[in-house]
C-alpha positions as CSV (number, residue, x, y, z in Angstrom):
1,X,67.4,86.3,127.4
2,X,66.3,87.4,130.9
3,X,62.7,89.1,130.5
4,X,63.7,92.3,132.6
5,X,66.3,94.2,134.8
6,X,67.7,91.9,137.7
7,X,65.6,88.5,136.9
8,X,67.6,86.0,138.6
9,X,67.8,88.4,141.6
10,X,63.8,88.8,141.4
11,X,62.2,85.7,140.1
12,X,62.6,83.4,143.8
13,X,60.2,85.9,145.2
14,X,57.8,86.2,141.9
15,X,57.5,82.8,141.3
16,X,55.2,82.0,144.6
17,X,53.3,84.6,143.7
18,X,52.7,83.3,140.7
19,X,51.9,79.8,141.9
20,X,49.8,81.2,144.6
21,X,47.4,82.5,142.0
22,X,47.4,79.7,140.0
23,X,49.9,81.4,136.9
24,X,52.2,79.4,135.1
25,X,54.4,82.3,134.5
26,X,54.6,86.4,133.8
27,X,53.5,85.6,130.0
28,X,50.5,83.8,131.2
29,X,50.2,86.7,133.4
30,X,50.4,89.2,130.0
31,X,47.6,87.0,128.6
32,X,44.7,87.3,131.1
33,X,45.3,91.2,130.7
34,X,44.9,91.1,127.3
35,X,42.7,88.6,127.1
36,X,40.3,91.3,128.9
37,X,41.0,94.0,126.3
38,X,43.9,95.9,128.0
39,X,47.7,95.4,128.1
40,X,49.6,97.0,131.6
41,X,52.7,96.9,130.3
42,X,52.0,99.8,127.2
43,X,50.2,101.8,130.1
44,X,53.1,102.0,132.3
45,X,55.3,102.9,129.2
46,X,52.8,105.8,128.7
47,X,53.0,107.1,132.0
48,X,56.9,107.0,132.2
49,X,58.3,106.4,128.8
50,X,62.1,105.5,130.0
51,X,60.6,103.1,132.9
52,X,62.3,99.8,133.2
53,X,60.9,96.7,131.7
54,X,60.8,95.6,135.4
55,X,58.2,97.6,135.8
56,X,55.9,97.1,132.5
57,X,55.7,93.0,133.9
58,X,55.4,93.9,137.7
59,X,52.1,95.8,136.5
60,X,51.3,92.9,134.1
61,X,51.6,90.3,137.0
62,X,49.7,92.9,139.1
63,X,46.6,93.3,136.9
64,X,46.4,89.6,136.2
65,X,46.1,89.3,139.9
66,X,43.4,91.7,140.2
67,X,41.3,89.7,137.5
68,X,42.2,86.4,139.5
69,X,40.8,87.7,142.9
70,X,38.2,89.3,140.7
71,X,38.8,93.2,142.0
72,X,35.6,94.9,140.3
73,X,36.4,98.1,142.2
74,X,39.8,99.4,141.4
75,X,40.3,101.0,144.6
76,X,40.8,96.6,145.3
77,X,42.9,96.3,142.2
78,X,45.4,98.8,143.4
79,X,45.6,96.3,146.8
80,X,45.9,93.4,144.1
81,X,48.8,95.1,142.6
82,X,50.7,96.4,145.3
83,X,51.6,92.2,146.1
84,X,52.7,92.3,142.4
85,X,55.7,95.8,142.9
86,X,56.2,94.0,146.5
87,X,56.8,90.1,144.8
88,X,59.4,92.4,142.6
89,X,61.5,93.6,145.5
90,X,65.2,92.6,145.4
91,X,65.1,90.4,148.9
92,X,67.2,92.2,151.1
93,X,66.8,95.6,149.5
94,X,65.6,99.2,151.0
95,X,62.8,98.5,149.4
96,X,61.6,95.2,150.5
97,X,62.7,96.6,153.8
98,X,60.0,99.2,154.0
99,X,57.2,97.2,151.6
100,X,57.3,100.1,149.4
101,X,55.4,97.7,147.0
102,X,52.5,97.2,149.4
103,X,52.5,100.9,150.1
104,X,52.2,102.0,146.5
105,X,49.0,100.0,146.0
106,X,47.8,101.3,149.7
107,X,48.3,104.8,148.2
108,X,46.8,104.1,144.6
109,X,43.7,102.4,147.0
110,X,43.1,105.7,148.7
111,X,43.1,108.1,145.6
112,X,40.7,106.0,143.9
113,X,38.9,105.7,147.2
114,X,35.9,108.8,147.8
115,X,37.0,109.1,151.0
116,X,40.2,110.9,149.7
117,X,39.4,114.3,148.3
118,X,42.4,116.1,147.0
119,X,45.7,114.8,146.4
120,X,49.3,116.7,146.3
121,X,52.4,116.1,144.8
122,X,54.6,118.0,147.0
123,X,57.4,118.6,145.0
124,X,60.4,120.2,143.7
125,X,59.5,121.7,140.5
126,X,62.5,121.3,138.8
127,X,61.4,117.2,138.3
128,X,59.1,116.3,135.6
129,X,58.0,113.1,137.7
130,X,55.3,114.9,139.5
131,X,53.8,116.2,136.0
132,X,53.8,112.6,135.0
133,X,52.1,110.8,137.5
134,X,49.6,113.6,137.4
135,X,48.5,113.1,133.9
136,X,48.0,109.3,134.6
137,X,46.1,110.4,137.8
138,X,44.0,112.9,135.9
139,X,43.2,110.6,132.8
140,X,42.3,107.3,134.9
141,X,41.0,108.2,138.5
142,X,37.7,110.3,137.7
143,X,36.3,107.2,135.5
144,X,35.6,105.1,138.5
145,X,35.1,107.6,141.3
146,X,31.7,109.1,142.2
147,X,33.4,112.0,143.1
148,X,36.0,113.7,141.2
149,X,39.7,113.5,142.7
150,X,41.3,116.7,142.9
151,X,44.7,116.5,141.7
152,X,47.4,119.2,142.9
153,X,51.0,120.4,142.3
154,X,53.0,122.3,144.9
155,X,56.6,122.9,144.8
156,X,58.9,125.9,145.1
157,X,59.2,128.8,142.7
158,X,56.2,130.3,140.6
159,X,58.4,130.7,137.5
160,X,58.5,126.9,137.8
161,X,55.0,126.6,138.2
162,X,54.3,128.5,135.5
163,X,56.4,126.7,132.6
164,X,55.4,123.2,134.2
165,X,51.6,124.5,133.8
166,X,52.2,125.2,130.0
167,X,54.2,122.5,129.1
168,X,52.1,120.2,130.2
169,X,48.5,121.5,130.0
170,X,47.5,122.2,133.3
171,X,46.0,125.0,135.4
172,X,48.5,127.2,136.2
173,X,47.5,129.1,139.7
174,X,49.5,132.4,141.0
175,X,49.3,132.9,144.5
176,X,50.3,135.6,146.6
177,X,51.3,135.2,150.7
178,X,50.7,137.5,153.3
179,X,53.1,137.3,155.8
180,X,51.2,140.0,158.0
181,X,48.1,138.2,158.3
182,X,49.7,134.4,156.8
183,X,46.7,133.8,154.4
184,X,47.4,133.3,151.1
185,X,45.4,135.3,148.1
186,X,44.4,133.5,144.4
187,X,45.4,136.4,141.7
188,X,44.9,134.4,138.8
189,X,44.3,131.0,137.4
190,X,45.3,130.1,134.1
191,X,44.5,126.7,132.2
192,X,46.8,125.7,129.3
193,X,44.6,122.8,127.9
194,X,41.1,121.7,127.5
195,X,40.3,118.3,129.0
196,X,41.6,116.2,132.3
197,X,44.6,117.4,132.4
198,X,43.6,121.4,132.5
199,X,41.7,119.7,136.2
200,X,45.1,119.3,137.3
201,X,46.5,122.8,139.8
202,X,49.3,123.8,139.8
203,X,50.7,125.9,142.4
204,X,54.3,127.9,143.0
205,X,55.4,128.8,146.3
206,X,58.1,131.3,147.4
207,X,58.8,129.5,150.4
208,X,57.9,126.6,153.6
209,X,54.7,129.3,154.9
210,X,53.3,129.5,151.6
211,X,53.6,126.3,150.5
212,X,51.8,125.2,153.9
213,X,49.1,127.9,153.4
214,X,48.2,126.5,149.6
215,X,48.1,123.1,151.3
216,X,45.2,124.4,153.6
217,X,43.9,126.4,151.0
218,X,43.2,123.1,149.1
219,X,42.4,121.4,151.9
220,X,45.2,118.1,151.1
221,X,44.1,115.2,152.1
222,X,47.2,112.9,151.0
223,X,50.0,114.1,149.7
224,X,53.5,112.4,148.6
225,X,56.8,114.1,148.6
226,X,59.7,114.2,145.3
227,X,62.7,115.5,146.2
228,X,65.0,116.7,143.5
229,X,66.8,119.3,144.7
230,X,65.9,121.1,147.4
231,X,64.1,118.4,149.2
232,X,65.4,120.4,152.9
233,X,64.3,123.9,151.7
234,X,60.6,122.9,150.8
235,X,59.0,119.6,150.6
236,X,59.4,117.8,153.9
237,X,59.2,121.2,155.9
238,X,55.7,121.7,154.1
239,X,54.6,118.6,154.8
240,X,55.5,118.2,158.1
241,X,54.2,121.3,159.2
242,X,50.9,121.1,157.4
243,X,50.6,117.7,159.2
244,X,51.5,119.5,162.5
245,X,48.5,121.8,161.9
246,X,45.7,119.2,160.8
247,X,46.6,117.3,163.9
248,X,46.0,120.6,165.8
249,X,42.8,121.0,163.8
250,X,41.8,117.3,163.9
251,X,42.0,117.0,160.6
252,X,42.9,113.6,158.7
253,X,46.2,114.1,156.4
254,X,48.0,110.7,155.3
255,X,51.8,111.6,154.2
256,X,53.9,110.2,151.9
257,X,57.5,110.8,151.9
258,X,59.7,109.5,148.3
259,X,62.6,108.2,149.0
260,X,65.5,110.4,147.6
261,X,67.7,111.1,145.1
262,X,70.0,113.2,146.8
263,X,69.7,111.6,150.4
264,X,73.4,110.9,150.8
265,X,75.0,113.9,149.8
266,X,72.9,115.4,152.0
267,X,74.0,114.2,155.1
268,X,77.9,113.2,154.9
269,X,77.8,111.4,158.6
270,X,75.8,109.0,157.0
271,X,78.2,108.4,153.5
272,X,78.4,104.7,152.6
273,X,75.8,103.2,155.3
274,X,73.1,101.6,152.7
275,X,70.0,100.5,154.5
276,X,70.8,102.0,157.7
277,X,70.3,105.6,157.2
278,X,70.0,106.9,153.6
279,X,70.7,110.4,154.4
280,X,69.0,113.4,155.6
281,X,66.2,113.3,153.2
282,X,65.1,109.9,154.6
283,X,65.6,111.2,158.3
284,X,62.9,113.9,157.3
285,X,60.7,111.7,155.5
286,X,60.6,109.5,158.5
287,X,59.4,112.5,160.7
288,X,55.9,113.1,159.2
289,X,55.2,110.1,156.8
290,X,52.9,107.7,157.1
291,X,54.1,105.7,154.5
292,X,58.2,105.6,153.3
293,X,59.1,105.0,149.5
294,X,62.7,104.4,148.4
295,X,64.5,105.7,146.1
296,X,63.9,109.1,143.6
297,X,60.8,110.4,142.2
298,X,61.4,110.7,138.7
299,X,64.7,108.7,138.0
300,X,63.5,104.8,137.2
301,X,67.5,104.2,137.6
302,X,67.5,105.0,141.2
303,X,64.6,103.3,142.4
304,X,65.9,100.4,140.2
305,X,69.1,100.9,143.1
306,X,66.7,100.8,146.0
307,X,65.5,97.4,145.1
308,X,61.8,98.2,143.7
309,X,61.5,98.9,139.9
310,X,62.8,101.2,137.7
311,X,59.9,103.8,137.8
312,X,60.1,106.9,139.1
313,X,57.8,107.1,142.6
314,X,55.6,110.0,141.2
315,X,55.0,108.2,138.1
316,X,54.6,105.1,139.7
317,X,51.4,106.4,141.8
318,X,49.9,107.3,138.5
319,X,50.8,104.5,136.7
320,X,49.0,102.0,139.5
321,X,45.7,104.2,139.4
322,X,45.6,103.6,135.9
323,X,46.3,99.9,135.6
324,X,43.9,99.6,138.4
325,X,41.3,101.4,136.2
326,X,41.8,99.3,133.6
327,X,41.4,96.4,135.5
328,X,37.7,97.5,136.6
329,X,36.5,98.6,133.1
330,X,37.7,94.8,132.0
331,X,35.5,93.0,134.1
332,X,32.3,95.1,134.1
């Protein structure tokens, strides 16, 4: 029985990664983890309970490359790990197109990097991926940084922002815009837990201005789009006008667009052309990111589709932070 989702369309482009690094094979791989004291594939599962198998052994292949190159800093694990989720790409695929692997274990390298300051999932709320690659953020990134990561939420609708906040115990912030002045006011902040997670904000806009305003406000440094729903009405408009703005400020912003979910039915012109235009919500990623993912991010199905793994993008940032933790505490 094949270990995981699409082995025999997989496993010609794991296997010289394997032999590059001296494994005999993903098992071996699973056995320097936990020879260390740590097992990737349970912390993927606890980042995004319904990911793939796919993407519990592209972590476990990704941490046992780490240890091999001997990554004591995990902002070098991440790098480590991001060959691992690109070895995984279906040849051919969206994915492996845009090295979406590679640019996952860039982005995990700059959060755990001190360089990066605050970090924003720019999404729509109406996703629970953002919430989850936030809590494996907030529980993993802080161990091994000097300074503390600030960790964000910013999406559409305060009613949102408010039940995401309580579900998951984090910081709910109510803002208010001025659209005399365009500054935006704090009323109240509200935490719904004790701990890491209550570190994580979480913001609800009413619209583009305000969401851009809350972005200064933090002062973003990186930031990576979801999509869900209303990825034209709020995501990429914030994100490509707040990058606008730092560049008119000289201000360093590094953007990430997530693929899509609803790219296609988006933009009918486009219906039935694969690879070579997914749709209007990839046409706006590709007008402020610096980095393109593929595929949805919260549904591991989709992703799965674009070639990668089946992870959601949102939880997949969390989920490398924290393997790439992990992979520091083993060898100190």
């Amino acid at each position: 029985m094949s270990l995981f989702e699409s082995y025999e369309r997989r496993i010609d482009q794991i296997n010289p990664v394997l032999e590059k690094y001296g494994i005999k094979d993903l098992e071996e791989a699973k056995a320097i983890c936990n020879e260390k004291g740590f097992n990737p594939y349970d912390i993927v599962k606890s980042v995004q309970p319904i990911s793939f198998e796919n993407a519990s052994w592209a972590y476990t292949l990704g941490a046992a490359i780490a240890i091999k190159k001997d990554c004591r800093k995990a902002s070098d694990a991440a790098g480590a790990i991001g060959e691992a989720l690109q070895a995984f790409c279906i040849p051919g695929s969206v994915a492996d197109d845009r090295k979406v692997g590679l640019g996952h274990g860039n982005l995990a390298s700059m959060l755990l990097s001190d360089e990066t300051k605050c970090f924003a999932f720019l999404a729509g709320h109406e996703s629970f991926a953002a919430a989850e690659g936030a809590i494996g953020i907030a529980n993993s990134a802080n161990k091994v940084r000097a300074e503390p990561l600030r960790v964000i939420l910013n999406g559409l609708g305060k009613d949102a922002a408010l039940i995401i906040s309580r579900i998951n115990g984090f910081t709910y912030v109510q803002t208010e815009f001025d659209y005399f002045t365009g500054e935006v006011k704090v009323l109240r902040e509200k935490a719904y837990s004790d701990g890491e997670r209550a570190k994580v904000r979480c913001y609800g806009a009413d619209d583009v201005r305000e969401g851009v305003a809350i972005m200064h406000l933090e002062g973003v440094d990186v930031s990576i789009t979801g999509n869900s729903t209303n990825p034209t009405r709020f995501q990429h408009p914030v994100a490509g006008t707040y990058k606008k703005e730092c560049i008119e400020q000289g201000k360093k912003y590094f953007s990430v667009a997530s693929g899509g979910g609803t790219g296609r039915t988006l933009h009918p012109d486009n219906m039935a052309a694969g690879p070579a235009s997914y749709g209007m919500t990839d046409t706006m990623g590709r007008m402020h990111s610096d980095a393109q993912f593929a595929g949805s991010s919260s549904v591991p199905a989709h992703v799965e589709m674009m070639g990668l793994i089946g992870m959601g993008n949102n939880p997949m940032v969390g989920a490398t932070v924290a393997v790439s933790v992990a992979v520091e505490e083993s060898l100190k």
